[in-house]
Residue, then its C-alpha position, 0 to 999 in steps of 0.5 A: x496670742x494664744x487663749x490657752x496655757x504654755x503646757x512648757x510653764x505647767x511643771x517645775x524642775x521637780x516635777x510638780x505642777x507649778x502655781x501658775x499651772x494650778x490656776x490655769x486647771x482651775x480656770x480650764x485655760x489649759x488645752x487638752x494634753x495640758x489638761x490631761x497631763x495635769x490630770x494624771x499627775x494630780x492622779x499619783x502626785x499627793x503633793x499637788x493635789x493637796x495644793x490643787x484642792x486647797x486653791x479650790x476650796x479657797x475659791x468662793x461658795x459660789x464656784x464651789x457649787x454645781x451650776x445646777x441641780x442634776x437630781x431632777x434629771x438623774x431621778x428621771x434616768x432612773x425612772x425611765x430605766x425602772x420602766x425599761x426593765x420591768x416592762x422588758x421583764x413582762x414582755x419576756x415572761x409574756x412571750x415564754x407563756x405565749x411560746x409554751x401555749x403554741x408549743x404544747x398546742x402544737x404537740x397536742x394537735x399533732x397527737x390528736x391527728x395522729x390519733x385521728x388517722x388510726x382509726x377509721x372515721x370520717x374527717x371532721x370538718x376543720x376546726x376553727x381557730x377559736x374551737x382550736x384555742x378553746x380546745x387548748x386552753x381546756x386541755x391545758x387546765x384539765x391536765x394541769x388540774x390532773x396534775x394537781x389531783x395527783x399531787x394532792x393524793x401523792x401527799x395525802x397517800x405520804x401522810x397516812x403511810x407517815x401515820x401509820x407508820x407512827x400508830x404501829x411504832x406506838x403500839x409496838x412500843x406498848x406491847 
């Protein structure tokens, strides 16, 4: 004898699912393409599906309720797709800074070189990766602050034009 439903015994003539092939997908004793049959039906079939959650909802309270409590495990998931996210965040602008570091460093060293052998020297002993580092991260910051230096006289320039521009059309105004 067989554990599962007769999948020939889940319709009826009409094309509906039956009461026996109702409580057969209620009480999982269908086999796979009984179960897949059934469940694409209910998917179309509003007739069937009203029957199927009223036999559900008639069951008892305690068939109704999860076997357990799925919010631990869920908050956990996200907890560990926050940390995946952000650390991978941090790992990708760390790398991006520590990329530009080198490229510039790169740059500036060639140009230094470049500069080196234009002129007739005698060559300085090599330079030692901390010296080299030092040397970097000075030229970054005092360009960098270059940079800042022109921008703070580029607005200040911009806003005494803006004020005299101002003071003239005020003045013409009271001739």
């Amino acid at each position: 004898m067989s554990l599962y439903f007769d999948n020939e015994k889940l319709f009826d003539t009409e094309g509906h699912l039956t009461k026996e092939g109702l409580y057969a997908l209620k009480d999982g004793t269908l086999d796979d393409l009984g179960a897949l049959e059934a469940a694409e039906h209910l998917s179309f079939c509003d007739y069937c599906l009203l029957r199927y959650t009223a036999l559900i909802d008639a069951a008892p309270a305690c068939l109704q309720e999860p076997m357990r409590d799925l919010i631990p495990q869920v908050q956990n998931l996200m907890r560990l797709r926050r940390f995946r996210i952000m650390t991978n965040r941090y790992v990708s602008a760390a790398a991006a800074v520590v990329l530009a570091f080198m490229l510039w460093g790169f740059a500036s060293l060639g140009h230094n070189q470049q500069m080196a052998n234009r002129t007739v020297q005698p060559r300085e002993p090599r330079v030692s990766l901390g010296q080299w580092w030092d040397q970097t991260v000075s030229g970054f910051y005092s360009s960098l602050d270059d940079t800042f230096s022109n921008f703070t006289l580029a607005a200040e320039n911009g806003l005494a034009q803006l004020q005299h521009h101002e003071d003239g059309g005020a003045s013409a105004k009271g001739d």
